[in-house]
PDB file of N, CA, C and O in Angstrom:
ATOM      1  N   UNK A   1      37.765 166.301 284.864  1.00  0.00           N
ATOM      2  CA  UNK A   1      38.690 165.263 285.250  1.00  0.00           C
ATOM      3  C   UNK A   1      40.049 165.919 285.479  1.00  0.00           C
ATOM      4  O   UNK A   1      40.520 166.661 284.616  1.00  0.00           O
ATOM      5  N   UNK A   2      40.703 165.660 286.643  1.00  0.00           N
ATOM      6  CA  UNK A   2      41.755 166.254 286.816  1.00  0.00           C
ATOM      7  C   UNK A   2      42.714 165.086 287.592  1.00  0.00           C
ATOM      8  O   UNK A   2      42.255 164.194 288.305  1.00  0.00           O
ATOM      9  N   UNK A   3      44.157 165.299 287.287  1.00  0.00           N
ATOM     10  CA  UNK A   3      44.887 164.535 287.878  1.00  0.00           C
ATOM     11  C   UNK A   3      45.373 164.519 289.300  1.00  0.00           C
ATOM     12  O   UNK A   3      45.697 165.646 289.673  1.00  0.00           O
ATOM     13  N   UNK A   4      45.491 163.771 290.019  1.00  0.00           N
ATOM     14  CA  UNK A   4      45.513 164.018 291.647  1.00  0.00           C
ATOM     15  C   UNK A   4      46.918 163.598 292.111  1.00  0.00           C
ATOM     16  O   UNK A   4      47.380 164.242 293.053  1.00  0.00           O
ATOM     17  N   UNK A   5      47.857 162.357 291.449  1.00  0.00           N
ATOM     18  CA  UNK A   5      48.875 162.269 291.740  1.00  0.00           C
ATOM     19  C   UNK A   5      49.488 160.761 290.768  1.00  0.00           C
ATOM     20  O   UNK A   5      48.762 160.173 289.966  1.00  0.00           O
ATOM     21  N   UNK A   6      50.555 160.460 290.988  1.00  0.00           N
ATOM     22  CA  UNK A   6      51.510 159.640 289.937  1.00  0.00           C
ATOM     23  C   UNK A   6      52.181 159.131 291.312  1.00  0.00           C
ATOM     24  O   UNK A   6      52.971 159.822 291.954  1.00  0.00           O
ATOM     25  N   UNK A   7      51.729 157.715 291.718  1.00  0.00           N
ATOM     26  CA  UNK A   7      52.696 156.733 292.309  1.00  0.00           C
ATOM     27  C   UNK A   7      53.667 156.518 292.218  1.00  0.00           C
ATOM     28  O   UNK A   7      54.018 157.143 291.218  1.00  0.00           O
ATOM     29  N   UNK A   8      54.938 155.723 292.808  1.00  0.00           N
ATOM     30  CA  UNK A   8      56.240 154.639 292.347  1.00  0.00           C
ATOM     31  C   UNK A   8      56.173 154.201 291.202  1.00  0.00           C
ATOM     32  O   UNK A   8      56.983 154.347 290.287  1.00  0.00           O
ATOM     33  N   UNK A   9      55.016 153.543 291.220  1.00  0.00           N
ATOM     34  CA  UNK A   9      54.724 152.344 289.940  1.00  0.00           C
ATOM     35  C   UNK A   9      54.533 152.782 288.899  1.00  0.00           C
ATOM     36  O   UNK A   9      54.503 152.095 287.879  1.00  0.00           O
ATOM     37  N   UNK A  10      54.358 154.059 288.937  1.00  0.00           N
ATOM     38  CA  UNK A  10      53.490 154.938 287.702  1.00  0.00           C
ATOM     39  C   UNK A  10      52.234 154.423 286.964  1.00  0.00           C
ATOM     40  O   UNK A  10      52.089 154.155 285.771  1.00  0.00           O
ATOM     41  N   UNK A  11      51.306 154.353 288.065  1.00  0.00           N
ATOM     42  CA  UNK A  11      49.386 154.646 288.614  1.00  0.00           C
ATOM     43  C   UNK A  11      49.459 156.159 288.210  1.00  0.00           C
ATOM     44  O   UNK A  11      50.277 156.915 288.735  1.00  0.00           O
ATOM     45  N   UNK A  12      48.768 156.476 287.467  1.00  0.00           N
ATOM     46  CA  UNK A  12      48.628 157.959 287.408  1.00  0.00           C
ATOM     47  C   UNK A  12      46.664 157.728 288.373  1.00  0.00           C
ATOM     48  O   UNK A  12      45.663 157.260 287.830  1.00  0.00           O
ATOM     49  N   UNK A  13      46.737 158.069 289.323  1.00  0.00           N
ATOM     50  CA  UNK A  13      45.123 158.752 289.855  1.00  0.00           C
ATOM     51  C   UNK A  13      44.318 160.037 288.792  1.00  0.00           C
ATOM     52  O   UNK A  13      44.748 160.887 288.012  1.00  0.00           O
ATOM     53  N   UNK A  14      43.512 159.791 289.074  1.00  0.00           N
ATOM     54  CA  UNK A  14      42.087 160.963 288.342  1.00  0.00           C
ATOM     55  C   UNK A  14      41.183 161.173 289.480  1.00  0.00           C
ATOM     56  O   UNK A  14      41.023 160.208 290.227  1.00  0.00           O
ATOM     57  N   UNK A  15      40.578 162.243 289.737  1.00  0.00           N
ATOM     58  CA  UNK A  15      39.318 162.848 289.982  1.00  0.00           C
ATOM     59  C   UNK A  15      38.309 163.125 288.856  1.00  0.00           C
ATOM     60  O   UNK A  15      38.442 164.091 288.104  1.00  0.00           O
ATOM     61  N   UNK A  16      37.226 162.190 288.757  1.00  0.00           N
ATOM     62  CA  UNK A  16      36.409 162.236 287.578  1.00  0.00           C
ATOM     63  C   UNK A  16      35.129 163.328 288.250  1.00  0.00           C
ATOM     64  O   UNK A  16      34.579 163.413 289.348  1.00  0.00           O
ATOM     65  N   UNK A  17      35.014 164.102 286.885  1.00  0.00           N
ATOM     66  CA  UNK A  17      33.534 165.072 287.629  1.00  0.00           C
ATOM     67  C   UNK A  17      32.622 164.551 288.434  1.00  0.00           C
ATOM     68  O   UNK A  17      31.983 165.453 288.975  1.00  0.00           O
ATOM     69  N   UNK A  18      32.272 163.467 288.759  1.00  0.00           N
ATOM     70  CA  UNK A  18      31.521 163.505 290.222  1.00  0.00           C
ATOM     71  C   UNK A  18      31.913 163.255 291.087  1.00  0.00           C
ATOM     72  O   UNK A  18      31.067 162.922 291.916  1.00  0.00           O
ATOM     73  N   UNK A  19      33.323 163.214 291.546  1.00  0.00           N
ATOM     74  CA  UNK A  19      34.352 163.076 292.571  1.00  0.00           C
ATOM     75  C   UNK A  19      34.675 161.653 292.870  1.00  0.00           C
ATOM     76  O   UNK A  19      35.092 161.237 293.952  1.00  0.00           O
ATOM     77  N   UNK A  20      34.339 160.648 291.342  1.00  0.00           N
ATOM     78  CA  UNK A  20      34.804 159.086 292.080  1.00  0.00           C
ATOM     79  C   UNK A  20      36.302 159.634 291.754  1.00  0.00           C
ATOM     80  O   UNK A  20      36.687 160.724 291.330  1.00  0.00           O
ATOM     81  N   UNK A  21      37.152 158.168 292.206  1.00  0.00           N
ATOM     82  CA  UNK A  21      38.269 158.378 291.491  1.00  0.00           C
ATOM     83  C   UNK A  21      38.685 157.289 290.254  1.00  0.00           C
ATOM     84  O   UNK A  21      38.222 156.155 290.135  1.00  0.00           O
ATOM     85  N   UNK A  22      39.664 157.924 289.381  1.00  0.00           N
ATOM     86  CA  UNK A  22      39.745 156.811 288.456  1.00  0.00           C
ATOM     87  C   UNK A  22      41.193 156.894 288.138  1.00  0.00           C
ATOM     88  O   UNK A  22      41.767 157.846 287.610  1.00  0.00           O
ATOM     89  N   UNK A  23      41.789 155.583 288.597  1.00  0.00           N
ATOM     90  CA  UNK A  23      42.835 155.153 288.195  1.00  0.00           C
ATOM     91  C   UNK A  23      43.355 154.245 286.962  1.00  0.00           C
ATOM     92  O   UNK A  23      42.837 153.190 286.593  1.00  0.00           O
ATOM     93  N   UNK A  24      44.480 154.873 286.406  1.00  0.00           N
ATOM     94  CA  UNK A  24      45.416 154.143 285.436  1.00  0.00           C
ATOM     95  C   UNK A  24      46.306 153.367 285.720  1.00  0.00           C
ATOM     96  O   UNK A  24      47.044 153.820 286.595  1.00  0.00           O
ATOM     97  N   UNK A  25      46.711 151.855 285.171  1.00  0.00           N
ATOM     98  CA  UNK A  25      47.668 151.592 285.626  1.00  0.00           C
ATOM     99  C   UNK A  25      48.532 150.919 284.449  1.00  0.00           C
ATOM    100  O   UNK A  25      48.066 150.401 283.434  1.00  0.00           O
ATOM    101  N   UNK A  26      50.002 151.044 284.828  1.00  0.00           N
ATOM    102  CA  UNK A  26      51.339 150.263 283.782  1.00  0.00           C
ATOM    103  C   UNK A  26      50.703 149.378 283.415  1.00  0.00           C
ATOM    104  O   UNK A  26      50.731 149.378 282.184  1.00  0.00           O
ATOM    105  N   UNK A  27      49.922 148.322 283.922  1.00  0.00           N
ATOM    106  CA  UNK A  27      50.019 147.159 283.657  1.00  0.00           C
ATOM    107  C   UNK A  27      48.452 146.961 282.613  1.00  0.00           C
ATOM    108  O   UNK A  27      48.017 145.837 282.362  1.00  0.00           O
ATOM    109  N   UNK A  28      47.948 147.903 282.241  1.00  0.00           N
ATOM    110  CA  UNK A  28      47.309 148.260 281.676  1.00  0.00           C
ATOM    111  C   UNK A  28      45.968 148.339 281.960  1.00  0.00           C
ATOM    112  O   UNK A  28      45.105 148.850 281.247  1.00  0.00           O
ATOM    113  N   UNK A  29      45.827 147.815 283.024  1.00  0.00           N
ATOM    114  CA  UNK A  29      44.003 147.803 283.379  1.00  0.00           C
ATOM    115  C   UNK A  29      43.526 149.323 283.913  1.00  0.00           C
ATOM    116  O   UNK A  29      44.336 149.960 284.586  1.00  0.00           O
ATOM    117  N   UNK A  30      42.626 149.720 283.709  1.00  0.00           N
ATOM    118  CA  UNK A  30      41.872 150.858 283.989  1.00  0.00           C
ATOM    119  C   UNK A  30      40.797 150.911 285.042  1.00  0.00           C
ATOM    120  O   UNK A  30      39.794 150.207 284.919  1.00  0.00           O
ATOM    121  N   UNK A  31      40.933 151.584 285.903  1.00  0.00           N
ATOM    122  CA  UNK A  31      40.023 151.769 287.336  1.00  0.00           C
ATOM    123  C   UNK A  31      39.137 152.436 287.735  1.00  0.00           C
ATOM    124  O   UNK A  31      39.470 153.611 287.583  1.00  0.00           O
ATOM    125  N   UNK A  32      37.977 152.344 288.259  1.00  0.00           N
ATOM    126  CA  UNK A  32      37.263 153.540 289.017  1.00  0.00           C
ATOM    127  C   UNK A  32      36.689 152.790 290.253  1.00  0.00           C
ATOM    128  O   UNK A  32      36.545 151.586 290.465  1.00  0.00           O
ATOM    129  N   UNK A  33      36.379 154.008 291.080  1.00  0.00           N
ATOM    130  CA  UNK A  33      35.936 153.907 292.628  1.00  0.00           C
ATOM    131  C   UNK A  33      34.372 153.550 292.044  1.00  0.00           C
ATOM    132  O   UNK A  33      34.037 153.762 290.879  1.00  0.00           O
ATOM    133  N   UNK A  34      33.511 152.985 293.055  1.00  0.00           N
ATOM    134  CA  UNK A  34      31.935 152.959 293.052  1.00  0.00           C
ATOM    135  C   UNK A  34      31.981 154.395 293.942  1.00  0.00           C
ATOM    136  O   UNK A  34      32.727 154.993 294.718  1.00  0.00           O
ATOM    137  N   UNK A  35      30.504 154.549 293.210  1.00  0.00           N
ATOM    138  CA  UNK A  35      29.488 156.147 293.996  1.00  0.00           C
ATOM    139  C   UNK A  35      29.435 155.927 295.517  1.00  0.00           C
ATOM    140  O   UNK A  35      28.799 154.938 295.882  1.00  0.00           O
ATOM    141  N   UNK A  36      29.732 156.329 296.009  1.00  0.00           N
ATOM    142  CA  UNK A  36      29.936 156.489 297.895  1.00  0.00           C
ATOM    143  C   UNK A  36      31.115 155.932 298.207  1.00  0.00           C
ATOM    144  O   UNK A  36      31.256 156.321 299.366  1.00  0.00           O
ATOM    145  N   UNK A  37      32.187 155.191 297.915  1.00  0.00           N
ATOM    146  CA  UNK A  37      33.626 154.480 298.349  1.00  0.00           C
ATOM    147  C   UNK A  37      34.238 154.891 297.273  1.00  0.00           C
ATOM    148  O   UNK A  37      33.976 154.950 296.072  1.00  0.00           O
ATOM    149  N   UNK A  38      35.325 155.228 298.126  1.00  0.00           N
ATOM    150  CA  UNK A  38      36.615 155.563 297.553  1.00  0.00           C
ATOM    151  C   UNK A  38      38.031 154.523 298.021  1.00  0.00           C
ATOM    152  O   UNK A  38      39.237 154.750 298.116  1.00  0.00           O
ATOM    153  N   UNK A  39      37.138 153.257 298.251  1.00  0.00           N
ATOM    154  CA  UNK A  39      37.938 152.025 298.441  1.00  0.00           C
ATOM    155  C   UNK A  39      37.831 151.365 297.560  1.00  0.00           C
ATOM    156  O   UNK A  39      38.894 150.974 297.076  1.00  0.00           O
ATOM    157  N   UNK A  40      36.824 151.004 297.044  1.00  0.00           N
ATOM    158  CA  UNK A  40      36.208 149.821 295.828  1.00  0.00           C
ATOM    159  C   UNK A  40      36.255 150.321 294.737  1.00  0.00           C
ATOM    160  O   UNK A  40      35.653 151.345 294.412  1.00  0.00           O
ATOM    161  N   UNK A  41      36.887 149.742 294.121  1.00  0.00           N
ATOM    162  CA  UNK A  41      37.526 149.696 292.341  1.00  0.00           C
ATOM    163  C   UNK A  41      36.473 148.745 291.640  1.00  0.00           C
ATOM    164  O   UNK A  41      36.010 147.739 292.177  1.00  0.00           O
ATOM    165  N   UNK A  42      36.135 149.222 290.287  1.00  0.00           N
ATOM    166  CA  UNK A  42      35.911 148.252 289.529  1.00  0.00           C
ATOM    167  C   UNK A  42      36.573 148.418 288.165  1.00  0.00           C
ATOM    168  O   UNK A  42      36.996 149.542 287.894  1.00  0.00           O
ATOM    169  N   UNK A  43      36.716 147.433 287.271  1.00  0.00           N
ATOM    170  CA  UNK A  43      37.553 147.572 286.065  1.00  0.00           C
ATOM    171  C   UNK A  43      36.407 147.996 285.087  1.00  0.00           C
ATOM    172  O   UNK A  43      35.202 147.764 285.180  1.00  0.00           O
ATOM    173  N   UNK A  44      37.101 148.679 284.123  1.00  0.00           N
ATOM    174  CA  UNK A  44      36.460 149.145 283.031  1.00  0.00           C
ATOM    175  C   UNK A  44      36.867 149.036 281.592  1.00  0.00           C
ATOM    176  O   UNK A  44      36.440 149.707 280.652  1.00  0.00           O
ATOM    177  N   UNK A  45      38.126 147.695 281.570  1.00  0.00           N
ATOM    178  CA  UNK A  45      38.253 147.204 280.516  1.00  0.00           C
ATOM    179  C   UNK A  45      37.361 146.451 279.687  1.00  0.00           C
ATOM    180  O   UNK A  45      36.492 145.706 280.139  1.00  0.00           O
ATOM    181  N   UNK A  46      37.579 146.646 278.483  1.00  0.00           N
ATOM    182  CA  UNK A  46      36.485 145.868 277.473  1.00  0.00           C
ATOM    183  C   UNK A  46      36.835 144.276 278.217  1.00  0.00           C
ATOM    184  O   UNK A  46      37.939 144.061 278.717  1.00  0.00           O
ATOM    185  N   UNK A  47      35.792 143.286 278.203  1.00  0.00           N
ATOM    186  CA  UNK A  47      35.519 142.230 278.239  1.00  0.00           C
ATOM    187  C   UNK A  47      35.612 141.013 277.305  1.00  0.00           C
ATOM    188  O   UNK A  47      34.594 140.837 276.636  1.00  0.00           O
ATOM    189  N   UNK A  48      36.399 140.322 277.154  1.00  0.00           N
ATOM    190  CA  UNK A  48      36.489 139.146 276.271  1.00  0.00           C
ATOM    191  C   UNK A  48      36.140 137.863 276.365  1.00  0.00           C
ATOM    192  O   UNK A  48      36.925 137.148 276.987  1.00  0.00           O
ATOM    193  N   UNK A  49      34.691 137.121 275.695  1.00  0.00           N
ATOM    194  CA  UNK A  49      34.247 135.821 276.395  1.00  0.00           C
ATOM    195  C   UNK A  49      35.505 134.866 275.534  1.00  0.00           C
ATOM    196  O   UNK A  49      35.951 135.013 274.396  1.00  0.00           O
ATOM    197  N   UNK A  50      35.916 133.625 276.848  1.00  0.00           N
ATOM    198  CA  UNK A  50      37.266 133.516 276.157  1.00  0.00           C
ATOM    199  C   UNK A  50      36.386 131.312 276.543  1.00  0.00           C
ATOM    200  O   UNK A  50      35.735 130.890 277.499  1.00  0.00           O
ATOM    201  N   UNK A  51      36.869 130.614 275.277  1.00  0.00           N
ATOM    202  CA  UNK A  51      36.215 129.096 275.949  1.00  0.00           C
ATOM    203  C   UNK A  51      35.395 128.800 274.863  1.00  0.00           C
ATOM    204  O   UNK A  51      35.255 129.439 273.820  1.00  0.00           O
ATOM    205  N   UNK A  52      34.721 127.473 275.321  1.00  0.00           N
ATOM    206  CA  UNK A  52      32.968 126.991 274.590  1.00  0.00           C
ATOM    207  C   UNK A  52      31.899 127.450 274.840  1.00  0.00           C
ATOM    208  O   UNK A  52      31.654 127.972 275.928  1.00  0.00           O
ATOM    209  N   UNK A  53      31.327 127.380 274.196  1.00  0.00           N
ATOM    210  CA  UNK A  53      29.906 127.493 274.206  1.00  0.00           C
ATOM    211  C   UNK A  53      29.172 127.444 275.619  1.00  0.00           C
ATOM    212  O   UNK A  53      28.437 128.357 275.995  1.00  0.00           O
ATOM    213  N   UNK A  54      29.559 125.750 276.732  1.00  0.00           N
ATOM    214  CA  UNK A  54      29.559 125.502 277.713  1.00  0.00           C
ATOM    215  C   UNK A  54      30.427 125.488 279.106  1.00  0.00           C
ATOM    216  O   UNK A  54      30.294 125.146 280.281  1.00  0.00           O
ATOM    217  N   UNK A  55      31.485 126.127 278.156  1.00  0.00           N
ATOM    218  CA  UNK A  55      32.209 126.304 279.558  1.00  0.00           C
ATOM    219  C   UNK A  55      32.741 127.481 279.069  1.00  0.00           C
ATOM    220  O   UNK A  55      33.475 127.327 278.093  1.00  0.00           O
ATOM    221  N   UNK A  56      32.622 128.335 279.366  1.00  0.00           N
ATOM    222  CA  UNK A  56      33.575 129.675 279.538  1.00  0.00           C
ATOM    223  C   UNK A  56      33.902 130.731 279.885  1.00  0.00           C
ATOM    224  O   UNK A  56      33.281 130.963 280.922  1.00  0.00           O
ATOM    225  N   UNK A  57      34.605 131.646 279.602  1.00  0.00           N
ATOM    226  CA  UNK A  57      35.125 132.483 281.054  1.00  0.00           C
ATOM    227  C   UNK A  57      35.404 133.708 279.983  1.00  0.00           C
ATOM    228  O   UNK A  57      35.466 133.648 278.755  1.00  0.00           O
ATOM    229  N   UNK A  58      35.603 135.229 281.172  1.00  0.00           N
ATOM    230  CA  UNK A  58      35.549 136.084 280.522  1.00  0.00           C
ATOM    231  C   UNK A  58      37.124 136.723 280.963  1.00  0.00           C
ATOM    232  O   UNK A  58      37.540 136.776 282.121  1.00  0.00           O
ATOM    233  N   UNK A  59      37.874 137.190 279.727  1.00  0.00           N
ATOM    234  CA  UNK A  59      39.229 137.765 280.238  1.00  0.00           C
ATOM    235  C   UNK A  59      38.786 139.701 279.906  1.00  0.00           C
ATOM    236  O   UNK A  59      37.893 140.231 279.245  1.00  0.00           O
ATOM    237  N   UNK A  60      39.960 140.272 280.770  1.00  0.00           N
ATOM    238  CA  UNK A  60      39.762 141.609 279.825  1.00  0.00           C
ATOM    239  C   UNK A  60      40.918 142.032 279.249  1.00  0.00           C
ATOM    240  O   UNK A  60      42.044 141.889 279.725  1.00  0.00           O
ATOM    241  N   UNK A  61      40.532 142.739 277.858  1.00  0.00           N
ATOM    242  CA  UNK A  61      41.312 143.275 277.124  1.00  0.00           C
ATOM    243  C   UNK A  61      42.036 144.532 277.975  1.00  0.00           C
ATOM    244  O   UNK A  61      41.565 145.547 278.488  1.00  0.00           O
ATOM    245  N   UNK A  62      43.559 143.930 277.876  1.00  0.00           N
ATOM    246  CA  UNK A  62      44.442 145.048 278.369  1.00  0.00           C
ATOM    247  C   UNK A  62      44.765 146.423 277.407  1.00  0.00           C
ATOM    248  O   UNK A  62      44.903 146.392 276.184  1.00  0.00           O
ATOM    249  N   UNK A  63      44.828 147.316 278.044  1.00  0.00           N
ATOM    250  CA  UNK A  63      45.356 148.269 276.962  1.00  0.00           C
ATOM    251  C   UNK A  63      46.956 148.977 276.848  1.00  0.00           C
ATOM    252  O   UNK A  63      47.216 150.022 277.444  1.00  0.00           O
ATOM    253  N   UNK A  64      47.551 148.551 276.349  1.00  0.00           N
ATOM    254  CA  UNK A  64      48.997 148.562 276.432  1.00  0.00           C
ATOM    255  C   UNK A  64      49.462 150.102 276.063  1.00  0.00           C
ATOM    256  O   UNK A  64      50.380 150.525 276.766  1.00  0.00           O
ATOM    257  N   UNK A  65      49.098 150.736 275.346  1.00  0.00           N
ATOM    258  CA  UNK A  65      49.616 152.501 275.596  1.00  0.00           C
ATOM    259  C   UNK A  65      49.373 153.362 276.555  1.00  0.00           C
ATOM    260  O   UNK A  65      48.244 153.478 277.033  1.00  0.00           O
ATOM    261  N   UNK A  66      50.165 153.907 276.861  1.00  0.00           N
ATOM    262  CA  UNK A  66      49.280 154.748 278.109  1.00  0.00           C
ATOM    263  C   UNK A  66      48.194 156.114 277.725  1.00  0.00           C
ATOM    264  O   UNK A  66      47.231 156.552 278.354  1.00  0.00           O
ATOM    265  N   UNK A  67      48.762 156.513 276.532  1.00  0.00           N
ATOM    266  CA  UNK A  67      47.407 157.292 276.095  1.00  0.00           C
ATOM    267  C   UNK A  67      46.363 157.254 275.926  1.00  0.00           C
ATOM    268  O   UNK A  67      45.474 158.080 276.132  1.00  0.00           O
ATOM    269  N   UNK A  68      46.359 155.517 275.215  1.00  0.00           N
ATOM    270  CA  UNK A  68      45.039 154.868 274.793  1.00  0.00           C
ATOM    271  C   UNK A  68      44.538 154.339 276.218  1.00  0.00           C
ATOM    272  O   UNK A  68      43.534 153.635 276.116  1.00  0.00           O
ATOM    273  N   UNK A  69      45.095 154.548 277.768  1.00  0.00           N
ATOM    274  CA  UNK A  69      44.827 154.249 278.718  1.00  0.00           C
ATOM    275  C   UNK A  69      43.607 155.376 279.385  1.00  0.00           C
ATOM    276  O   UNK A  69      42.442 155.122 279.689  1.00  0.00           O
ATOM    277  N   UNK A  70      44.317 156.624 279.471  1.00  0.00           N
ATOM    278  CA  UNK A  70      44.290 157.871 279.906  1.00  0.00           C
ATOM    279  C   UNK A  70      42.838 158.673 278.635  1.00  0.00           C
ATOM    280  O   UNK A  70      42.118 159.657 278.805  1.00  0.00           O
ATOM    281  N   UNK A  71      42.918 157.874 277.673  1.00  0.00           N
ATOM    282  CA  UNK A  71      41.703 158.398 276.702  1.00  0.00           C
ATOM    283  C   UNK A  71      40.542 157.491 277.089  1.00  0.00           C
ATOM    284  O   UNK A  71      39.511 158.158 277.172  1.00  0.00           O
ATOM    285  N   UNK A  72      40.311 155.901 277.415  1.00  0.00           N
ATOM    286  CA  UNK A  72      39.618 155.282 278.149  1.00  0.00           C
ATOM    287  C   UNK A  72      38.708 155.711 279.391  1.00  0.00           C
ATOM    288  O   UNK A  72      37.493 155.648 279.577  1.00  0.00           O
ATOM    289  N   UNK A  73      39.813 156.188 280.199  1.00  0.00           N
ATOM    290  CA  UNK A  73      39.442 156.663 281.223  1.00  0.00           C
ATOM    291  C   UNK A  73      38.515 158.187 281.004  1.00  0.00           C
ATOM    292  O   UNK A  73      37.573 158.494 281.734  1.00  0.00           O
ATOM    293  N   UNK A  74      38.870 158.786 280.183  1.00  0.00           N
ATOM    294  CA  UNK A  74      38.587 160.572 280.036  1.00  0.00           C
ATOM    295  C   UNK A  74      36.962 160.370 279.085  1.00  0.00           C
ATOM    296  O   UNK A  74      36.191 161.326 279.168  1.00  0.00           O
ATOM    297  N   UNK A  75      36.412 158.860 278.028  1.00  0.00           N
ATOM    298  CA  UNK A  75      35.637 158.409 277.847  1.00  0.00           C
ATOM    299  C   UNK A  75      34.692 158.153 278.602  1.00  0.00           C
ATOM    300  O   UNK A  75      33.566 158.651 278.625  1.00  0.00           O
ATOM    301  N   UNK A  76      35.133 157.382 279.219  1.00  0.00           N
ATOM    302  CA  UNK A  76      34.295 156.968 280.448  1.00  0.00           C
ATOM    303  C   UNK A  76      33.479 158.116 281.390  1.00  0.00           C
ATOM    304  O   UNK A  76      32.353 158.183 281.882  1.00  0.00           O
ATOM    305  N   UNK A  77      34.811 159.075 281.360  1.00  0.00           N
ATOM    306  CA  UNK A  77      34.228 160.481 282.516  1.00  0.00           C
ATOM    307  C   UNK A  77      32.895 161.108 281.859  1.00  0.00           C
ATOM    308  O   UNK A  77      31.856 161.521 282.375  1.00  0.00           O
ATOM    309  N   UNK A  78      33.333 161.019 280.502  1.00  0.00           N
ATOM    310  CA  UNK A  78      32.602 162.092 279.569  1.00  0.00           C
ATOM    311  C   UNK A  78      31.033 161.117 279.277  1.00  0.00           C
ATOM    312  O   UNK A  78      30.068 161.841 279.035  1.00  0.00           O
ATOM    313  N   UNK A  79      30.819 159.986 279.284  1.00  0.00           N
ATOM    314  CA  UNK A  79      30.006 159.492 279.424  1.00  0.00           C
ATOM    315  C   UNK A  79      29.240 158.935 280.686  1.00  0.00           C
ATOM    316  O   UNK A  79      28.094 158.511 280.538  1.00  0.00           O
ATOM    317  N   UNK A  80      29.661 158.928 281.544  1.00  0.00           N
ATOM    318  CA  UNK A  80      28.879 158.429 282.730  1.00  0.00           C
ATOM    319  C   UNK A  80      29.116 159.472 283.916  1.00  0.00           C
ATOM    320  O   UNK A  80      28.392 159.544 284.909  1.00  0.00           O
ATOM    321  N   UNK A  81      30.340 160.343 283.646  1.00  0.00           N
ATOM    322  CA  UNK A  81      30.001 160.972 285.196  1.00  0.00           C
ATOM    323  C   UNK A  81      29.333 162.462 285.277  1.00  0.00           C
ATOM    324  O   UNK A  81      29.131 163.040 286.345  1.00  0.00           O
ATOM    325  N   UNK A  82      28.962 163.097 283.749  1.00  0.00           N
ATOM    326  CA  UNK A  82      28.518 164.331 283.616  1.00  0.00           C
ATOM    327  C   UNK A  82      27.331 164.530 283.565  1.00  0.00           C
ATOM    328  O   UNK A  82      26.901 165.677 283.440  1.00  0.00           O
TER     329      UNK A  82
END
């Protein structure tokens, strides 16, 4: 995993070992490309079922440090892209 560049916004980008990419962002959500596009993001924050029993909806847990952002992400590499 290596870093590729740091936006305006301060997005830090990743190159994860199988060449998706995986982005960080301020606002705390965590990113990666799908296998063949390097357009399509999906999130990889933990999931929270949030409601009743019968009606409810799922939020995701933000992660507010940026280390604990950047260690998420380096998890993720180390488990799914090696």
């Amino acid at each position: 995993m290596k870093m590729l560049k740091i936006t305006k916004h301060n997005s830090i980008y990743f190159e994860l070992s199988d060449g998706r990419i995986g982005v960080v962002y301020k606002s705390g959500y965590v990113r990666v490309t799908t296998k063949g596009s390097n357009t399509r993001f999906y999130q990889i924050n933990k999931k929270i079922k949030t409601g009743t029993e019968l009606n409810y909806s799922y939020s995701r847990t933000l992660v507010s440090n940026a280390e604990d952002r950047i260690k998420t992400l380096f998890e993720f590499n180390q488990k799914n892209c090696i």
